[in-house]
N, C-alpha and C positions, 0 to 999 in steps of 0.2 A: 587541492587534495594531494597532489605531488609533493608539495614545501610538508605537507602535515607527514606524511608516509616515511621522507629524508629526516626529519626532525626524529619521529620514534626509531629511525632507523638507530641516526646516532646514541640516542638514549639504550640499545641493545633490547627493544622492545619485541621480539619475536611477532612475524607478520599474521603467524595462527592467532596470535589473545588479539588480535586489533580486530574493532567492530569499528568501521567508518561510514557514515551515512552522513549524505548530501542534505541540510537543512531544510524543509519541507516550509514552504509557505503556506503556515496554518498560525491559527491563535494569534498570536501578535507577532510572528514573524511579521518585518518589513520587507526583507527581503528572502527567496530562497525558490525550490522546486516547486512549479506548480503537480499536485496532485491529483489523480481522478483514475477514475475505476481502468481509464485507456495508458495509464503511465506507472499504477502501483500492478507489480504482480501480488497474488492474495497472500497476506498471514492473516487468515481468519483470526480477529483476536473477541473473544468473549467478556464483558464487562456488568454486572449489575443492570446495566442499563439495556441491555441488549447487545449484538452482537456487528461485528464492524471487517471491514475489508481488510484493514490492515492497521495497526497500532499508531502509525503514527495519522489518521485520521480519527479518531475516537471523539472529535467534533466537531467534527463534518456530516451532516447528515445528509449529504447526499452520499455516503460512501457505508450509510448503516443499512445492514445486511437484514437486522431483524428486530422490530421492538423486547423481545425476549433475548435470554441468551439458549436459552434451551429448546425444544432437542436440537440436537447438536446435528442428526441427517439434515435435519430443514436448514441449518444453515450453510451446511456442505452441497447440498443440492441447490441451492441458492447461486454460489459460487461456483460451480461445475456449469450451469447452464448459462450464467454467466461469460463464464467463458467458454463456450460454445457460440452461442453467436457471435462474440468479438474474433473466436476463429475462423466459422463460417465466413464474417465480412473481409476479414483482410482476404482468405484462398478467392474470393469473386472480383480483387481490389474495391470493394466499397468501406465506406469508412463508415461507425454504427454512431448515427446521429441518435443524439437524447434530449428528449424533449424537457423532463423532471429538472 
């Protein structure tokens, strides 16, 4: 990610317009970030199909939030309580094992 940053540097690419994300091993990535509810912080992203943890899972269904995308509290509260327990467990040092 360093080489990538120095390259737009030279190009006079302004570090505000740069959007940089680490490859997510999803879909047919071979290689990249493993993903899951303990490693993506949420952007709730809302899709036809229902609603999801974060965009770049949109098919991963262990990371869908809601067979709907609608209402929109059910999915925020979804992800609030969510991470409630994943906070609950680290303050105890226990790690939130998932059975799903």
């Amino acid at each position: 990610m360093r080489a990538l940053h120095v390259r737009l540097d030279d190009e006079a690419i302004d570090p505000q317009e740069r959007v940089i994300r680490p490859v997510a091993l999803e879909g047919f990535a071979g290689a990249g970030v493993h993903v899951s509810l303990d490693t993506l912080e949420p952007e709730p992203t809302v899709t036809a199909d229902g609603a999801w943890w974060h965009p770049v899972a949109v098919t991963d269904p262990h990371l869908r939030i809601a067979d709907s995308p609608l209402p929109l509290a059910e999915v925020f509260a979804v992800v609030t309580d969510t991470l409630a327990v994943q906070d609950a467990a680290a303050r105890s040092g226990r790690e939130v094992f998932r059975c799903a």
